[in-house]
C-alpha positions, 0 to 999 in steps of 0.5 A: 486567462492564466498569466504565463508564470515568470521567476516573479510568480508567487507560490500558491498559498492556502489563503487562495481558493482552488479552480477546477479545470479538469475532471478526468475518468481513471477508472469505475468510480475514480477520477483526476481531478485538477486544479489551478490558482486564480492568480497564476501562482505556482504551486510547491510541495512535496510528492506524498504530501495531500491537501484538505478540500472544503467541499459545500456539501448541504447543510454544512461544509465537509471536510475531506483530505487527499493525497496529491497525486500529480508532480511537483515538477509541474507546478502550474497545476496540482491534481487530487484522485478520488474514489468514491464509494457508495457511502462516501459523502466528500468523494461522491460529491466530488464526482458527481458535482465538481466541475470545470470552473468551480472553485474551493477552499483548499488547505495544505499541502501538508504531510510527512509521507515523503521521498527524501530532498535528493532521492538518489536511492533504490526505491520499493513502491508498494500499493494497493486501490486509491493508496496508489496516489502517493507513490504515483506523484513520486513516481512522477517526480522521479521520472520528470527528474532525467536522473535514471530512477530504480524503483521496483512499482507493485500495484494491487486492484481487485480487477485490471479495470480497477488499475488506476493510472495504468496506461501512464505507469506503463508508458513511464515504464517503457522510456525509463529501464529503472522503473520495473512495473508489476500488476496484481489483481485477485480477479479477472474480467470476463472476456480479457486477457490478463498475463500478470500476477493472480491472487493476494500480493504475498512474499514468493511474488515480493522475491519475484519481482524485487529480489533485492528488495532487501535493499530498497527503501520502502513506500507502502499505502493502501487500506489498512490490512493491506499495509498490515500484511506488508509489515508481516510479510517485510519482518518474516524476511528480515528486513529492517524496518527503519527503511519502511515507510507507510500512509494511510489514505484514511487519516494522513498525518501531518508531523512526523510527531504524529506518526502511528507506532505499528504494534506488530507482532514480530517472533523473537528467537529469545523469546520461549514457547511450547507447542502441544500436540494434543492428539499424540500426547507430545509437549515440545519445548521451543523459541517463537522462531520456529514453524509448528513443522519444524517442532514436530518433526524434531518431535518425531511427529509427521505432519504432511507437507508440500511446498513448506511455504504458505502455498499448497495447503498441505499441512493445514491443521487445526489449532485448539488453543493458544495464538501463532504468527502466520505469514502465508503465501495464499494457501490457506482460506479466510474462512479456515483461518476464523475456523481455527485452522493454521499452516504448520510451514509457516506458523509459529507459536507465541506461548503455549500452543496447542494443535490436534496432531 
């Protein structure tokens, strides 16, 4: 039996295994899975932080970092999520071995993807399929604090099944007025009403629900182009980065040291361009700040246009040479784009540029 912890009880320390004393289904192929120590020692970390599970895998142990996804403010027990996918050795071990008693070496916690010692601020949580652990276990401490959080919650999956926690976001949601709640999901299920947001997570849904996010701290995790089109999306508003914060749930790191530099591209109004078009025999001079659209009509030039923001696809035209920065809002096909197709709306030269208008 687990003693009842005192102010005496240590604080749990890697040198101590893991028990498995829960194993809870999320969502197709997700679980909680919940540990305590042994001894009854609490544990302390950090919301954000993972820990590193050795898993006793055949042939020889595996490796395998998580996020931890439950709060520190309940430090009786400490739970991973998992997903596994089809090639997944260490996640689908998990699944389909652990269960409650089982014990494992653990090492952590560690990381450095973390909320503030007093998070007081505005928050904006931004993720995307498992990348939701994180920023859940932050949630979680926010809301276990009292204290009337403000943060603006925006979670992608690819279907409402595939929505982990949701049930548990939805409750926080319902008590704390400060916590706004938003889903989006690329599909729908046959035979279910879905209400929320439709499609890939872009800026006119960001201006919907978080109009301030100009004002927010930013937390993102999720794959890595997910958190890619983030960062376009943040630098063509003009946010200031030096509030943005991301995780990889593929390679967590562990000092702020270590911390991968983002080798975005970002338009530079100082910067010179020119833009060809090479069906009218037009050469523009301009900065990389400006769309193709605006270039051609300053250039006397039509291109057919609608919404002028990245949705509509009317002025989609072809690309002939040279790269652009594009930041669109769905209008637009994976597809079209490896065909060589762009947005005049929202596609800005970077050098030379030549297009078929």
């Amino acid at each position: 039996m687990l003693p009842m912890p005192t102010d005496s009880t240590p604080h749990w320390s890697d040198d101590e295994p893991l028990e498995c004393v829960m194993v809870i289904p999320e969502a197709p192929n997700v679980r909680t899975l919940a540990f305590r120590a042994p001894s009854g020692a609490w544990f302390k970390y950090q919301p954000g932080q993972f820990l590193t599970l050795e898993l006793p895998t055949p042939g020889r142990p595996t490796y395998r970092t998580y996020t931890i996804s439950s709060s520190p403010s309940q430090s009786l027990s400490i739970s991973v999520t998992v997903k596994a996918q089809p090639d997944s050795l260490g996640s689908r071990w998990l699944i389909e071995h652990l269960k409650p008693g089982m014990r494992l070496k653990a090492m952590g916690p560690a990381g450095v993807f973390t909320l503030p010692r007093q998070p007081d601020g505005k928050y904006l949580f931004i993720s995307a399929g498992s990348g939701i652990t994180p920023v859940m276990s932050m949630l979680a401490f926010l809301y276990d604090r009292g204290e009337q959080p403000d943060v603006t919650f925006i979670y992608c999956a690819q279907r409402p099944s595939d929505l982990i926690f949701r049930r548990r976001l939805e409750q926080m949601a319902s008590r704390v007025p400060g916590i706004r709640l938003h889903f989006v999901v690329t599909e729908e299920e046959p035979f279910e009403i879905w209400t929320g947001y439709r499609g890939h997570f872009n800026q006119l849904m960001l201006g919907l629900m978080a109009p301030d996010y100009l004002e927010r701290e930013t937390y993102c995790c999720g794959p890595e182009g997910f958190m890619s089109a983030v960062r376009d999306m943040l630098n063509g508003l003009g946010y200031d980065m030096e509030n943005y914060n991301q995780e990889s749930f593929q390679a967590p790191v562990e000092n702020a040291a270590d911390l991968p530099e983002h080798d975005d591209l970002v338009p530079d109004e100082a910067e010179p361009a020119e833009l060809v078009f090479a069906t009218s025999g037009v050469t523009a001079d301009c900065n990389q700040t400006d769309t193709v659209l605006a270039i051609a009509k300053s250039s006397g030039l039509n291109i057919p246009s609608g919404c002028t923001f990245g949705v509509c696809g009317t002025c989609t035209i072809r690309k002939l040479s040279g790269e652009v920065h594009m930041v669109h809002n769905g209008g637009i096909a994976e597809e079209d784009i490896e065909a060589g197709y762009i947005l005049a709306c929202c596609s800005k030269p970077i050098g030379r540029v030549e297009v078929a208008v």
